[in-house]
FISENU-420173 format. One line per 8 residues: their letters; for each residue x, z, y of N, C-alpha, C, O. Coordinates in pm, whole numbers. Each point is the difference from the previous one (the first is absolute). Layout:
<sites>
A = X:Z:Y:X:Z:Y:X:Z:Y:X:Z:Y | ...
</sites>
This chain:
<sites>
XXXXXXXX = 4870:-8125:173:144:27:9:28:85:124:-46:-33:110 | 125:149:-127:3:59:119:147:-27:77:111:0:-53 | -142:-21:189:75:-21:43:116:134:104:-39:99:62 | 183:-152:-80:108:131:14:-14:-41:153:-19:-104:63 | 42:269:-28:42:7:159:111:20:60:31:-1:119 | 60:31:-274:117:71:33:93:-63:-104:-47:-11:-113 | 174:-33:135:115:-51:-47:107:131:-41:102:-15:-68 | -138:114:111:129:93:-24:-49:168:31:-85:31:84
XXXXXXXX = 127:26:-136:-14:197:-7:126:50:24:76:32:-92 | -53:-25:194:67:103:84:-31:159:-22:-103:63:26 | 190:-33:-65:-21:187:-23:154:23:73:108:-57:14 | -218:251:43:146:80:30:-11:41:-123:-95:-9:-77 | 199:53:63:58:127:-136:-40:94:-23:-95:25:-75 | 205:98:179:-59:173:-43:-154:-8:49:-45:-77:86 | -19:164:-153:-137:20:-14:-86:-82:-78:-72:33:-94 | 91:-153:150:-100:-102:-46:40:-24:-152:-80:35:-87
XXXXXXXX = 187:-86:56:70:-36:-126:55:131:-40:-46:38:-108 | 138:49:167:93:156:-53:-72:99:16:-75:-1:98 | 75:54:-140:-102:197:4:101:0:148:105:-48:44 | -210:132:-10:28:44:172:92:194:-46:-3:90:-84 | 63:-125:200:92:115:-55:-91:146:20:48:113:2 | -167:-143:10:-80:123:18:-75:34:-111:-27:119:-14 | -19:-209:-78:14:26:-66:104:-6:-151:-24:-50:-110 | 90:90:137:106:43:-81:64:173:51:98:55:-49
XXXXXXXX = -153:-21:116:7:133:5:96:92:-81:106:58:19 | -206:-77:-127:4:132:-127:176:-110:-41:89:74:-43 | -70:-147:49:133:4:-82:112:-12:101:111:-5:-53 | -110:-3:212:66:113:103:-18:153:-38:112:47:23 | -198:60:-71:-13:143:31:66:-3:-138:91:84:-4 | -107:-158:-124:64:-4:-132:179:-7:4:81:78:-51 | -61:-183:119:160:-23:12:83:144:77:107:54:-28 | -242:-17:171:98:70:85:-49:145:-40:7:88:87
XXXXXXXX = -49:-62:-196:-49:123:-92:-88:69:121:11:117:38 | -88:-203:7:-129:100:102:-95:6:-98:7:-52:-111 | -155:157:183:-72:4:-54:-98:-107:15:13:-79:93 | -114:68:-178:-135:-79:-6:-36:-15:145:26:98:70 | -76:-195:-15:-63:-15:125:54:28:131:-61:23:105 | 196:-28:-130:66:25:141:0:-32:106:2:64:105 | -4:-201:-136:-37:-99:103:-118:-88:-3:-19:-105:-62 | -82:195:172:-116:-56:19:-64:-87:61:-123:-4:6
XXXXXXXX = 232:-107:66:-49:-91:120:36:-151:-70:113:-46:-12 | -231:-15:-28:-78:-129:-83:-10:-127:75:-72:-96:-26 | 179:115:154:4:-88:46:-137:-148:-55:-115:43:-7 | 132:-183:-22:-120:-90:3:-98:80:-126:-115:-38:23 | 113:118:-128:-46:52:-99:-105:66:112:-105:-63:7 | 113:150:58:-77:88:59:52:65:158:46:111:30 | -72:-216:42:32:-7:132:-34:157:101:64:50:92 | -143:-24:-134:-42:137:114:52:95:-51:-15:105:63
XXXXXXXX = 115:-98:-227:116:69:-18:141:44:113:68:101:21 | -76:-245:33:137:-58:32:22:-41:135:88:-83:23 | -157:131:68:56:-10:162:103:-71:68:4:-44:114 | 93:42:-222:141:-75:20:-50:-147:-15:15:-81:92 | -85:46:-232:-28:-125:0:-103:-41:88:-7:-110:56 | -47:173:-50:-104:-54:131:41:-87:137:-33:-104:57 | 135:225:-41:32:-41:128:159:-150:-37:58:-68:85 | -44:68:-190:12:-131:-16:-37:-120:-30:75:-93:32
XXXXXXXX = -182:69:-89:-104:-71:-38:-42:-40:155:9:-119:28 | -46:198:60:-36:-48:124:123:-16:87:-4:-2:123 | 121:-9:-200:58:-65:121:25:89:118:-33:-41:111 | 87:156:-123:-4:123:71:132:49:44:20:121:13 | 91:-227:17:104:21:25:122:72:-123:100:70:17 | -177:-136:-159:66:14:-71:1:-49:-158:-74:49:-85 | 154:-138:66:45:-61:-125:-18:-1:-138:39:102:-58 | -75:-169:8:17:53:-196:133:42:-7:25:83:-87
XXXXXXXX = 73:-125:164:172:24:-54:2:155:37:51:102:-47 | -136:-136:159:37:183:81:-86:63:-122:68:70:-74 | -207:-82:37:-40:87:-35:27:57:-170:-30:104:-58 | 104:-237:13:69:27:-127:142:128:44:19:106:-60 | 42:-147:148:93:86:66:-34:144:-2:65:97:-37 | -186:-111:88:-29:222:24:-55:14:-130:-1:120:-26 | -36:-172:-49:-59:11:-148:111:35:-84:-25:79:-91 | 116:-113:101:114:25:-125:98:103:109:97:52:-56
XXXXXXXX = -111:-29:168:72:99:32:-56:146:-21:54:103:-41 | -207:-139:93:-114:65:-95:52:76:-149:40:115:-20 | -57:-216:-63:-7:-5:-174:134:123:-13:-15:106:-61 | 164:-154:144:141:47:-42:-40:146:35:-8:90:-83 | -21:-76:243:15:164:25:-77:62:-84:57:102:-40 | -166:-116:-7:-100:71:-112:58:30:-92:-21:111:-49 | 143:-225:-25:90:92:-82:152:5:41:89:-43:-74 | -67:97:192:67:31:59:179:-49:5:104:61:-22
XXXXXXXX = -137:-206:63:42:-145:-38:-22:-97:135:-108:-28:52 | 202:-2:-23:-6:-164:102:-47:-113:-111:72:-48:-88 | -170:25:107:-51:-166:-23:24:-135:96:-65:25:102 | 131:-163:-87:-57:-103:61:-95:-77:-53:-40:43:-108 | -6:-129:140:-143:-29:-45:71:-80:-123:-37:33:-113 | 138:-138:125:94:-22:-101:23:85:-152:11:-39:-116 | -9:188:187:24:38:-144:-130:12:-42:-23:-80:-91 | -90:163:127:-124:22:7:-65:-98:-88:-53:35:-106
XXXXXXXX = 55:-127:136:-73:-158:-92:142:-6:-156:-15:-59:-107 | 79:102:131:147:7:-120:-117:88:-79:-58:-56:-93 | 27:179:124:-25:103:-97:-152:-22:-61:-50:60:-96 | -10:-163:180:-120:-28:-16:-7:-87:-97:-79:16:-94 | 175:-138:105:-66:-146:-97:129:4:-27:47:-93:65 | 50:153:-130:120:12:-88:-23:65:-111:-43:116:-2 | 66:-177:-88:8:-159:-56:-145:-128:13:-115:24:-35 | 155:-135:83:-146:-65:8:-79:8:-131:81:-14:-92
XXXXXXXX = -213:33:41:-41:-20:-93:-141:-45:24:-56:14:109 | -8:-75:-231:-109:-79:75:-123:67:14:-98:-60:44 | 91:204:-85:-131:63:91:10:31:147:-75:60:77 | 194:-123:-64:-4:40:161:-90:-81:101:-64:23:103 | 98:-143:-196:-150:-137:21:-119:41:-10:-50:73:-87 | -3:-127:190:-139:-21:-27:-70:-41:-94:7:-120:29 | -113:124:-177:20:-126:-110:-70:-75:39:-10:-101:-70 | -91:108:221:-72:-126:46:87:-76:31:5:-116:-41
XXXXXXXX = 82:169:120:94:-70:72:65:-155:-58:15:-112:48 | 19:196:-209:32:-126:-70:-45:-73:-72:53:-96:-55 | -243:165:42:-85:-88:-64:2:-114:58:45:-102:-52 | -122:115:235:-64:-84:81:151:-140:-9:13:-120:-22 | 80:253:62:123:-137:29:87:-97:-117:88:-87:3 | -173:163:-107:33:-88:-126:-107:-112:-29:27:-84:-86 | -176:77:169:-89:-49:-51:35:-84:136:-28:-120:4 | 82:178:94:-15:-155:127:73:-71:-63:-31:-115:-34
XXXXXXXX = 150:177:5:126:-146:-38:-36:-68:-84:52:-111:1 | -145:137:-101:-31:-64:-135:-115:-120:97:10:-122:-14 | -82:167:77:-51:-111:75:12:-69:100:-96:-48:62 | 256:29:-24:23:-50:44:42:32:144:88:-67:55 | -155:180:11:55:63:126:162:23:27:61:41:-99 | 0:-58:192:111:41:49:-13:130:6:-111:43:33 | 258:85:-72:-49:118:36:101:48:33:99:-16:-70 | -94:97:197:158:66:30:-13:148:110:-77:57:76
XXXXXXXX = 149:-54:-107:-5:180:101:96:-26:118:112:-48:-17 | -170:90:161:36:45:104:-13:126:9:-108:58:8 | 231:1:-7:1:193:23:86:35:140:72:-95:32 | -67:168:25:62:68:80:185:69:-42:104:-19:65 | -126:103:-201:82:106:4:66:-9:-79:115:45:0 | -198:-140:-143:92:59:-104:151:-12:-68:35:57:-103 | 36:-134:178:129:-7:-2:59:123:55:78:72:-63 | -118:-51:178:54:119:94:-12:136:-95:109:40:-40
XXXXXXXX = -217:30:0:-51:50:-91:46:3:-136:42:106:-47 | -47:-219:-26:30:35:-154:165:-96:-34:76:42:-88 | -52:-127:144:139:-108:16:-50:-109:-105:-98:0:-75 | 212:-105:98:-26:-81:-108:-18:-17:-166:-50:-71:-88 | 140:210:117:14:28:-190:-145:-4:-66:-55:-87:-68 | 18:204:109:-129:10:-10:-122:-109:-41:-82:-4:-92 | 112:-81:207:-126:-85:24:22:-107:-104:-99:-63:-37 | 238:29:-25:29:-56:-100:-59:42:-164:-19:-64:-104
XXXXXXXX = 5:184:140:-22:89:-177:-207:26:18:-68:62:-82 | 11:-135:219:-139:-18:-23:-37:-92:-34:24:-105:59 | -109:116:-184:-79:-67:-86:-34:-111:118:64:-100:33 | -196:157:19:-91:-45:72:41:-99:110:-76:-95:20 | 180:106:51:65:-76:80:67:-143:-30:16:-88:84 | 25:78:-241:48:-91:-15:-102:-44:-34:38:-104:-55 | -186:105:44:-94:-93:-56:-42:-132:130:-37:-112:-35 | 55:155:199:-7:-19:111:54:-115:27:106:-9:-63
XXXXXXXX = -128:-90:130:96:-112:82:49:67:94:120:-3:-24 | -137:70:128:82:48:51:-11:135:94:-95:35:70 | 204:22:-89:38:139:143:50:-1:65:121:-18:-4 | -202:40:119:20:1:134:16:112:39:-91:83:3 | 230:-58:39:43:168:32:-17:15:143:71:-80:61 | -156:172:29:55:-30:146:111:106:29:51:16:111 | -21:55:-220:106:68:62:152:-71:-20:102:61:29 | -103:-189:-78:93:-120:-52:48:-18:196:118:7:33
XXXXXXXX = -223:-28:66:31:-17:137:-47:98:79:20:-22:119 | -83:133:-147:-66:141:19:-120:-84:137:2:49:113 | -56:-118:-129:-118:-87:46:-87:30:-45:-11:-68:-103 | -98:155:116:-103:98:-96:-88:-41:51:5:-23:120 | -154:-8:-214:-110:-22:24:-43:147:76:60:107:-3 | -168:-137:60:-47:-133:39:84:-110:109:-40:-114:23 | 138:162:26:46:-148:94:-47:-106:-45:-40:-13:-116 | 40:-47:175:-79:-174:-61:110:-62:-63:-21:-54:-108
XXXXXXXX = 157:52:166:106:-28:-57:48:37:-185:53:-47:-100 | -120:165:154:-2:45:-191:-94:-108:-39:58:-103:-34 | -174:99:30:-85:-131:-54:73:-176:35:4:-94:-80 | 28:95:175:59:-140:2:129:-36:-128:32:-99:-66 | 3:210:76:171:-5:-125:-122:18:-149:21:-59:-106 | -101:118:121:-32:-34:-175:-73:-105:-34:1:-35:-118 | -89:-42:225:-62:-124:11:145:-109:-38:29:-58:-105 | 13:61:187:125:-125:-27:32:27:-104:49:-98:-56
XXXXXXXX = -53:207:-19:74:12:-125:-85:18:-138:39:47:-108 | -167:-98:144:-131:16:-101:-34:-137:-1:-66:-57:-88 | 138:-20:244:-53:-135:2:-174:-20:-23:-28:-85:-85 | -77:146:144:-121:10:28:-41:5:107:73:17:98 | -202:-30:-93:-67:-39:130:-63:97:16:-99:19:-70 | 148:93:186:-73:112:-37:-120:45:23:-22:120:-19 | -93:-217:69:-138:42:-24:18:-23:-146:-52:95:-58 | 109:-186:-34:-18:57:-152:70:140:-111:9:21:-121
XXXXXXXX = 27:44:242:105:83:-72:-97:162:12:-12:70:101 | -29:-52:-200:-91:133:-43:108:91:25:91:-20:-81 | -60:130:177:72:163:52:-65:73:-37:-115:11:42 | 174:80:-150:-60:125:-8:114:130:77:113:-23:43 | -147:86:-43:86:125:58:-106:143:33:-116:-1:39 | 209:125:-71:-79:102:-25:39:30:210:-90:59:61 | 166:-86:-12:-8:37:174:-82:-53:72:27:-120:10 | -119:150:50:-96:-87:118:63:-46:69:-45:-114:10
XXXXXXXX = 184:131:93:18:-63:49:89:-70:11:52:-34:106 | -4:-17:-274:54:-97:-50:-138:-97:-19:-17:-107:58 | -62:158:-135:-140:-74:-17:-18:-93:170:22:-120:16 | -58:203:74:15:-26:123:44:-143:48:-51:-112:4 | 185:176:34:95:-100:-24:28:-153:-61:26:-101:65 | -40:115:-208:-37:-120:-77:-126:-138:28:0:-120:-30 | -77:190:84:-145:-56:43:17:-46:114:-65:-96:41 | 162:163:35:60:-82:143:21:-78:-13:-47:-95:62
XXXXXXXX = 152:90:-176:82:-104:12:-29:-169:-86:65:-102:-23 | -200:154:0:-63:-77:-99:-26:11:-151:-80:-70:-62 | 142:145:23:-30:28:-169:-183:15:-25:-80:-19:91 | 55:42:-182:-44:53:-112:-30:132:21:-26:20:-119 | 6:101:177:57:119:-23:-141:143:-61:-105:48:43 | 178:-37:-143:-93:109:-62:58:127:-15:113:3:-47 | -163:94:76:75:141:-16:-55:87:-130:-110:-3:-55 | 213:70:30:11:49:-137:-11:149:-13:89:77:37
XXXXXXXX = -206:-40:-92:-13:172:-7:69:48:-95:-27:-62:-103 | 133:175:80:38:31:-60:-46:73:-51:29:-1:-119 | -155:142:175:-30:76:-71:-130:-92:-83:-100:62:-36 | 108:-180:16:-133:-62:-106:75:-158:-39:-47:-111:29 | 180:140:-107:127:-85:23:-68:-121:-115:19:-121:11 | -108:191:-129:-56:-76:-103:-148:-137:87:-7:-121:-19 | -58:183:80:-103:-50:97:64:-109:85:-61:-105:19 | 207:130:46:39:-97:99:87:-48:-95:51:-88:68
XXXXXXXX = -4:82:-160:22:-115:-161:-45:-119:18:48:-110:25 | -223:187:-56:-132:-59:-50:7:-131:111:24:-117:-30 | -56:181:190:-45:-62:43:121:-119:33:-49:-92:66 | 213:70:-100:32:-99:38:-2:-76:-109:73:-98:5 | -146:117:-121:43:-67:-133:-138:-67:47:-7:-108:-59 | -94:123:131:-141:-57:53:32:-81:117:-79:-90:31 | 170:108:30:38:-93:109:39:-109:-43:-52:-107:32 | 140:119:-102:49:-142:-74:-45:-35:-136:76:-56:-79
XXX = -222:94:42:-67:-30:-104:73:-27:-93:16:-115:-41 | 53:241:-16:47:37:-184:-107:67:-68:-82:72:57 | 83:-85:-124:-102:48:-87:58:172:-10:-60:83:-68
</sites>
């Protein structure tokens, strides 16, 4: 009989669970009638594209909020247009539909719940980002016990505080609480504070599936 290490799966969202807005590209240059390949910087897809993300990933005096920020101000002037990152994610995942999911996403998290795991998402943004409407008309979200918005108190992982508010509210012990997240130093972070913490490649999004559906032994 094998024995569980983990009571609960904690996921962030964008990336891990939502297509990363990098790749979705081609249906930004489609909407804002650019050409093919306009925008070439692959942010977690292909990092030595993307300089910008780099120097956020390390924590370089600058933000996912910031760097979503120059990205869609980015995206607008190209077609010669003000973007906020607000609208930017509008033109991206408007209307929600469910290839925007991951389909591991909702294999693995259809096969924890069926066995019994607790499963809920801690995200950063996506209220700020897409609003409530939205998050209401995703499939995938309502399958979840629960979301944890940190932009609900704009308390953003990694603060530990972000992890303390989704612990109390997962009611787990969080050496049993499996973190995935595509940021290191949310990953980081999490492991501080005691989690679980596994980081999530996006450019091999099927592989880091694999490997949490092996963490918590699903078949």
């Amino acid at each position: 009989m094998t024995v569980r290490t983990h009571d609960v799966l904690l996921l962030d969202f964008g990336g891990v669970c939502l297509l990363n807005p990098v790749e979705l590209h081609s249906r930004a240059e489609s909407v804002l009638g650019l050409a093919d390949g306009t925008f070439d910087w692959l942010g977690p897809v292909d990092p030595a594209s993307d300089p910008l993300w780099q120097r956020m990933i390390a924590g370089d005096g600058l933000t996912e909020r910031d760097y979503w920020a120059r990205r869609a101000d980015e995206v607008g002037r190209a077609a010669g247009r003000t973007l906020t990152t607000r609208e930017y994610m509008t033109l991206l995942y408007e209307p929600p539909v469910p290839e925007m999911i991951r389909p591991e996403s909702m294999a693995v998290v259809t096969a924890a719940l069926a066995a019994g795991y607790g499963v809920s998402v801690l995200t950063n943004d996506m209220r700020a980002f897409h609003g409530h409407e939205w998050e209401r008309d995703v499939e995938f979200l309502q399958l979840v016990d629960h979301v944890v918005d940190c932009s609900d108190t704009d308390i953003l992982k990694p603060d530990p505080r972000a992890f303390r508010r989704a612990i109390d509210i997962v009611d787990a012990d969080p050496a049993r609480v499996l973190f995935v997240d595509d940021q290191p130093l949310n990953v980081r972070g999490a492991a501080d504070f005691g989690l679980d913490a596994m980081w999530f490649d996006i450019a091999d999004a099927a592989a880091s599936w694999q490997a949490v559906a092996d963490r918590l032994g699903l078949a």
